[in-house]
N, C-alpha and C positions, 0 to 999 in steps of 0.2 A: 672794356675787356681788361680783367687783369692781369700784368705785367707777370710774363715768362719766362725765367733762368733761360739764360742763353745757351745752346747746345753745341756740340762738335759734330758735322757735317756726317759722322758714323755714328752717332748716339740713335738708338731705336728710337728717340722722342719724334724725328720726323716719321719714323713709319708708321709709328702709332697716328698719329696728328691722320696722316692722307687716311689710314684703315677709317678712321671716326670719320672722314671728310666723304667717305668712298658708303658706311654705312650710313652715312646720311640721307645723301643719292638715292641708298636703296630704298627706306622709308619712301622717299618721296616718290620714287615709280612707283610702290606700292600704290601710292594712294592713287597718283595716274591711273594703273591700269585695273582699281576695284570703281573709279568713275565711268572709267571706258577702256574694257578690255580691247586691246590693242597687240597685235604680233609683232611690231615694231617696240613696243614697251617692253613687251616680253626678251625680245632682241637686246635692249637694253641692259637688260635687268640681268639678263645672263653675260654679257660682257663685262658689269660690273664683279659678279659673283667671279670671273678670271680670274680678273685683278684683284681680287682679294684675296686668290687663291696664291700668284705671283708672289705679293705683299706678305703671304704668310711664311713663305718659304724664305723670304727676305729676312724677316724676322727671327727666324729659326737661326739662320747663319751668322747674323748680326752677334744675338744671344751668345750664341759658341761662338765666336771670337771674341767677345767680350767676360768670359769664360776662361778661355784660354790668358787670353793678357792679366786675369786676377790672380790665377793662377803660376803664371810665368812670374808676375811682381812678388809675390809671397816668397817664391824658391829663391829668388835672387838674397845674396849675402848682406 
């Protein structure tokens, strides 16, 4: 794997990182429940789709904060 700029603990790179880690997941139920349709897959699969809805919102607000602070540094003298 290659070597990845280290980030600040509010840099979106982790929320991106879990979103990919989280569509991953989804893929792979998929493929679960086109083998063997399953209500518990399905269960799944919608608990994931949450969390990614969660994550999106997360995202959103990160963004505008990160927004705001490029902002705020520009005005500064």
């Amino acid at each position: 794997m290659p070597y990845s700029r280290p980030t600040r603990e509010d840099d979106p790179v982790h929320l991106v990182r879990t979103i990919a880690r989280l569509a991953q997941m989804l893929v792979e139920l998929r493929d679960e429940y086109v083998r063997e349709p399953r209500s518990d897959t399905l269960d799944q699969i919608e608990r994931r789709l949450d969390e990614l809805s969660v994550l999106r919102q997360q995202l959103r607000e990160r963004r505008d904060e990160q927004r705001l602070e490029v902002e705020e540094a520009s005005q500064e003298p």
